[in-house]
MITOR-728529 format. One line per field, with one value per residue (C-alpha): residue number from 1; residue in one letter; z, y, x negated. Coordinates in steps of 0.2 Angstrom, whole numbers, plus 5000, padded with zeros to 4 digits. Each point is the difference from the previous one (the first is absolute). Layout:
% residues N
pos: c(NUM; ...) .
code: c(A; ...) .
zz: c(Z; ...) .
yy: c(Y; ...) .
xx: c(X; ...) .
//
This chain:
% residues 157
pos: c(1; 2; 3; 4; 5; 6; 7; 8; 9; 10; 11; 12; 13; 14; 15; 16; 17; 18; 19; 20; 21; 22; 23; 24; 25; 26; 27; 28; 29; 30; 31; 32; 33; 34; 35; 36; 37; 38; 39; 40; 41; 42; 43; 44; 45; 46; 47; 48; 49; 50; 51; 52; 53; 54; 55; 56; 57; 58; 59; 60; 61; 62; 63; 64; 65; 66; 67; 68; 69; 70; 71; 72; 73; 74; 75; 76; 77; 78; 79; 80; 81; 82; 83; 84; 85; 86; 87; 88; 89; 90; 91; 92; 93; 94; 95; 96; 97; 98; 99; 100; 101; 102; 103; 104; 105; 106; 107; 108; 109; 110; 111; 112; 113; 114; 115; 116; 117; 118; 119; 120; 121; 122; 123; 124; 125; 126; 127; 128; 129; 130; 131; 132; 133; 134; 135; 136; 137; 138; 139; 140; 141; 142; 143; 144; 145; 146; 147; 148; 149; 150; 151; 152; 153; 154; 155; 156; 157) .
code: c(X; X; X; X; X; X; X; X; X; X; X; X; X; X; X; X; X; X; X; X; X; X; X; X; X; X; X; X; X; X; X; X; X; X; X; X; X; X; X; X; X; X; X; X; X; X; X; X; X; X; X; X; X; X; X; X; X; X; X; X; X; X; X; X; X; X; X; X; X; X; X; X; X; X; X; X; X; X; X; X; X; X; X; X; X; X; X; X; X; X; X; X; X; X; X; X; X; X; X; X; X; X; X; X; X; X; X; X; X; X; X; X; X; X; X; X; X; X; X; X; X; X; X; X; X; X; X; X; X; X; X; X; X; X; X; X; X; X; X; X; X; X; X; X; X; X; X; X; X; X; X; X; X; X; X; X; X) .
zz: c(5260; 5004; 5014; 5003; 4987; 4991; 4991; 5001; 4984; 4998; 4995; 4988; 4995; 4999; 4990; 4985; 5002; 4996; 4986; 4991; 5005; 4992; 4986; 4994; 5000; 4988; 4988; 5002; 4988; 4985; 4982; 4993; 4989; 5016; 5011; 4986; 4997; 5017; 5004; 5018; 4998; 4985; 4993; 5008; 4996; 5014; 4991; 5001; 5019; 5003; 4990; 5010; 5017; 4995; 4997; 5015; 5012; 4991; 5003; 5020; 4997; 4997; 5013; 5013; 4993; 5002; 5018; 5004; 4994; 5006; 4983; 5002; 4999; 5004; 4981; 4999; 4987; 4988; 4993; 4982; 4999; 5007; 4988; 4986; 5007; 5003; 4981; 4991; 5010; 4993; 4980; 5007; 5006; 4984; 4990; 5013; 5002; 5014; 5003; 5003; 5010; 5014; 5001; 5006; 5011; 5008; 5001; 5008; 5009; 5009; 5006; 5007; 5011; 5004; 5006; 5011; 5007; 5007; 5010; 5018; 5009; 5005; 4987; 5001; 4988; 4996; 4996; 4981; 4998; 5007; 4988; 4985; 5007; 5004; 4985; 4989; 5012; 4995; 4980; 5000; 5010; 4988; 4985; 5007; 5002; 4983; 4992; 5007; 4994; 4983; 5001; 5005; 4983; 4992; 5009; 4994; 4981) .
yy: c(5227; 5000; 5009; 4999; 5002; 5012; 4997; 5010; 5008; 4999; 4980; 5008; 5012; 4988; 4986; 5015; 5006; 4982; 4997; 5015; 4997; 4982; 5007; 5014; 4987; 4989; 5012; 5012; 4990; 4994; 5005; 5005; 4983; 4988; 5010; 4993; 4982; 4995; 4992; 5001; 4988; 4993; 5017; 5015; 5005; 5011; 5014; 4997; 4997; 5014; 5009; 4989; 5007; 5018; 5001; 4992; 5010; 5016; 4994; 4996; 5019; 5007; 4990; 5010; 5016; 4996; 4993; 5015; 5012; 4992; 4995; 4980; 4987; 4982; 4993; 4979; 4994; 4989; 4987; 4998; 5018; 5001; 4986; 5011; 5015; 4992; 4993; 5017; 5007; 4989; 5001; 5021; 4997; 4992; 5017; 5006; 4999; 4990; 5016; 5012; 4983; 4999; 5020; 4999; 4987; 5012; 5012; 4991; 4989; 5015; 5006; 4982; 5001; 5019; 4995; 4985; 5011; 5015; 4987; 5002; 4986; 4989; 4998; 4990; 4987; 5006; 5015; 5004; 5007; 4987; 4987; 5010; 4997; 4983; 4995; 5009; 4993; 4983; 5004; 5006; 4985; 4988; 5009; 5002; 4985; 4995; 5012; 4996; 4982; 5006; 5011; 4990; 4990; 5016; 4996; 4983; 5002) .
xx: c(4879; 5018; 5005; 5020; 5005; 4988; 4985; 4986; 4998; 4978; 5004; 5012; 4989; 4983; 5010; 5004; 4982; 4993; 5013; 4996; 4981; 5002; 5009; 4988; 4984; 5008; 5005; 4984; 4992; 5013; 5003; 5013; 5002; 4994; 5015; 5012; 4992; 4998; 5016; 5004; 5016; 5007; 5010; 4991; 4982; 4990; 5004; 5018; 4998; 4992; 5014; 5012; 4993; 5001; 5014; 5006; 4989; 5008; 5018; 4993; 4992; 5018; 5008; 4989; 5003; 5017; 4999; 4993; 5013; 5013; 5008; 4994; 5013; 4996; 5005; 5000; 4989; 5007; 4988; 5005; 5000; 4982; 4993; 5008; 4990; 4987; 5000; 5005; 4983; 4990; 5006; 4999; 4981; 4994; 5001; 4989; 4981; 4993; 4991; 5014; 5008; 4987; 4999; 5022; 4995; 4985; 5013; 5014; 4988; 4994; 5017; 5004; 4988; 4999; 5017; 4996; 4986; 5011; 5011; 5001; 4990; 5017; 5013; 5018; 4998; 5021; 4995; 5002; 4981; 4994; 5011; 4992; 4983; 4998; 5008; 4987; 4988; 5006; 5001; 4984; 4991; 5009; 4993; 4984; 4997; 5007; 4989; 4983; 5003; 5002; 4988; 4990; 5000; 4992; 4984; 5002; 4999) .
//
């Protein structure tokens, strides 16, 4: 709920718990080759969103730690230069096992929320922390939901 201006940080908190909840149950269960034959979208396999995600929640991760020390500074993201992040992680990821993949993700994962968890009860949605947040919070949702579909396919075959 929004409450002038602030938003009370448990929604926060409860949309990355269901994300990363959502996430873990359509992974749990995959091999290594069905996390790179399941195609969630025409280029990236779930191994490669799952990459994709990681490396994303990491960057958030940072941003924090810098928030909290004072050495944050608001930087404008520039699309082409994120679809070229976004495609060198992937070609990085493939080198990698799906295995050693997921485990980042757990690790990261954990942070993300940790963090959303510590908030105070009310937060200004202007404040950077909470610009961090709700956008991992929105990242993972996307992805989750993208992933239990392909996932999904798993149980199919």
């Amino acid at each position: 709920m929004q409450v002038s201006g602030k938003m009370e940080t448990e929604i926060l908190s409860s949309r990355i718990r269901t994300a990363q909840t959502e996430i873990a149950g359509a992974i749990k269960e995959l091999t290594e080759a069905e996390s790179q034959q399941i195609m969630v979208n025409a280029e990236w396999s779930i191994k490669d969103v799952l990459a994709h995600l990681t490396v994303w929640l990491a960057k958030n991760w940072a941003e924090l730690e810098r928030i909290e020390t004072d050495a944050w500074q608001p930087q404008p993201m520039e699309m082409e230069k994120v679809h070229q992040h976004n495609r060198e992680t992937v070609l990085d990821s493939r080198a990698k096992s799906f295995a050693d993949i997921r485990r980042e993700y757990e690790t990261v994962s954990v942070q993300i929320r940790r963090s959303s968890e510590e908030l105070p009860a009310e937060l200004a949605e202007t404040s950077p922390v909470y610009r961090v947040l709700s956008g991992a919070a929105r990242h993972l949702t996307h992805h989750s939901h993208q992933l239990k579909i392909a996932a999904a396919q798993a149980g199919d075959k």
